[in-house]
C-alpha positions in Angstrom: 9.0 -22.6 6.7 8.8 -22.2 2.9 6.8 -18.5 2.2 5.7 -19.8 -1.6 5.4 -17.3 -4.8 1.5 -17.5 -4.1 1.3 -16.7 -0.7 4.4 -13.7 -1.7 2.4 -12.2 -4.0 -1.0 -12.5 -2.7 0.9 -10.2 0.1 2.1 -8.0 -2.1 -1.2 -7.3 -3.9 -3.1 -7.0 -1.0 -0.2 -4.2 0.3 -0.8 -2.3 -2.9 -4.8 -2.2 -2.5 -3.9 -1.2 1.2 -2.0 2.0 -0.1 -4.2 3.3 -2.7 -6.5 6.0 -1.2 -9.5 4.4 -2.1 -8.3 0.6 -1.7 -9.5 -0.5 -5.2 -7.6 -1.1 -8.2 -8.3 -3.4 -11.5 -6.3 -6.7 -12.1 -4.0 -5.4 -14.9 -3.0 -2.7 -12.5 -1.9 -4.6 -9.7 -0.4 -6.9 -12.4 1.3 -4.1 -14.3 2.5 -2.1 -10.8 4.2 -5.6 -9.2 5.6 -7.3 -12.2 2.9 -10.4 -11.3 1.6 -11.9 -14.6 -2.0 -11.7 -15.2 -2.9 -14.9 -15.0 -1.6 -15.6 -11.6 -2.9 -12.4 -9.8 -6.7 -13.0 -11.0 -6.2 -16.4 -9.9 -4.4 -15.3 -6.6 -7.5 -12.1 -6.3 -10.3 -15.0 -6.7 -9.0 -17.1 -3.6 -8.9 -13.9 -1.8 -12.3 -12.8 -2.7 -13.3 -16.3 -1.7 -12.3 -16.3 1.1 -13.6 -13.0 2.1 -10.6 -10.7 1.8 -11.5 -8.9 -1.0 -14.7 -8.1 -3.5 -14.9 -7.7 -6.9 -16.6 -4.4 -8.4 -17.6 -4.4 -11.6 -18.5 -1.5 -14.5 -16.0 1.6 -15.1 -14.5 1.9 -12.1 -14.6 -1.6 -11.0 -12.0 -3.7 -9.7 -10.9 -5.5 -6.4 -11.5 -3.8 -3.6 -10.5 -4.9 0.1 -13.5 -6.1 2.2 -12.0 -4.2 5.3 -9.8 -2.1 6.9 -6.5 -3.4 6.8 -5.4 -3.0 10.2 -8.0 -5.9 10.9 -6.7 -8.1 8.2 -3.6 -10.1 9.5 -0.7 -12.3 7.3 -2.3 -15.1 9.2 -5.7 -14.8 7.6 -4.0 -13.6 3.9 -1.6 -17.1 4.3 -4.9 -19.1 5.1 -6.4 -17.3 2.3 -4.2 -18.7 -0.2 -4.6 -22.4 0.9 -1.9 -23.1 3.4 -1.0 -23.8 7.0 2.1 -20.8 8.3 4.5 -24.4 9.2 3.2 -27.7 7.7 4.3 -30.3 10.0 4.8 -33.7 8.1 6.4 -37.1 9.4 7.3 -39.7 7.1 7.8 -42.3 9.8 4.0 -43.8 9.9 4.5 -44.0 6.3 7.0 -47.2 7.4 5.8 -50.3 8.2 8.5 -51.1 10.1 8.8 -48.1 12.4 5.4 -47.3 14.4 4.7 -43.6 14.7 2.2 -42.3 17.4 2.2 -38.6 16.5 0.2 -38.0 19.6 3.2 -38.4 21.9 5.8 -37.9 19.6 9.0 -36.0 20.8 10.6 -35.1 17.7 7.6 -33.7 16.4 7.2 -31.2 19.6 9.4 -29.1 19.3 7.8 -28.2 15.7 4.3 -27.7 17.2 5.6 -25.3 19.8 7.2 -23.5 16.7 4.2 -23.3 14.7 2.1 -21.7 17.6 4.9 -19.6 18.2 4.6 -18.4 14.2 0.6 -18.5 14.1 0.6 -16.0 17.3 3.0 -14.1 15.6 1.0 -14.0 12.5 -2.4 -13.0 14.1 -0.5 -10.1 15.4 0.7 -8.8 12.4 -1.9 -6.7 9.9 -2.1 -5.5 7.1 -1.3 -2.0 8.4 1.7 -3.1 9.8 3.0 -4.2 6.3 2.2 -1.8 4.7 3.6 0.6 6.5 6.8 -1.5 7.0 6.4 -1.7 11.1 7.0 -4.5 13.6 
């Protein structure tokens, strides 16, 4: 498994919100406070907030704001957020013509499947809370 700069920082952003007392803070803040370019934390802050992990206040004090408590957020919904699966399973074999693949009841991909339930439970169980405050 691969954790990618995206799914990284879209961790540690939502962390940082999790800390602050009031669990708001503007882009360039959480850009500024975790060395994340601008750019890439508003893009990272709109897949959250479309994907219901956070919501975007606006006027004076406006900002990003978590959607809800973050001992009911877990990494498992914050990777999903971000676009990806916690253990992509590929095979390039039934990409060959000349070896047939049925994935169905393939043994070398089982293994793998076992592993990625074993990392999705895993996921589900951790939250927010626990991250943040650096707990198994």
């Amino acid at each position: 498994m691969l954790v990618t700069t995206l799914e990284g920082y879209a961790v540690k952003a939502l962390i940082y919100l999790a800390k602050k007392k009031d669990n708001r803070a503007t882009i360039r803040e959480i850009s500024k406070e975790n060395n994340i370019s601008f750019s890439y934390i508003l893009r990272i802050c709109s897949m959250l907030r479309s994907n219901g992990l956070l919501d975007s206040v606006r006027g004076r004090s406006g900002g990003y704001i978590l959607t809800r408590n973050p001992a009911d957020i877990s990494l498992y919904e914050i990777i999903q957020a971000v676009g990806r699966k916690t253990v992509e399973i590929k095979c390039n074999y039934g990409k060959r013509k000349d070896i047939p693949c049925i994935t169905t009841d393939c043994l070398a991909l089982l293994p793998w499947k076992k592993t990625k339930l074993k990392v999705d439970k895993l996921f589900k169980s951790l939250s927010l809370k626990n991250l943040m405050e650096n707990k198994k």
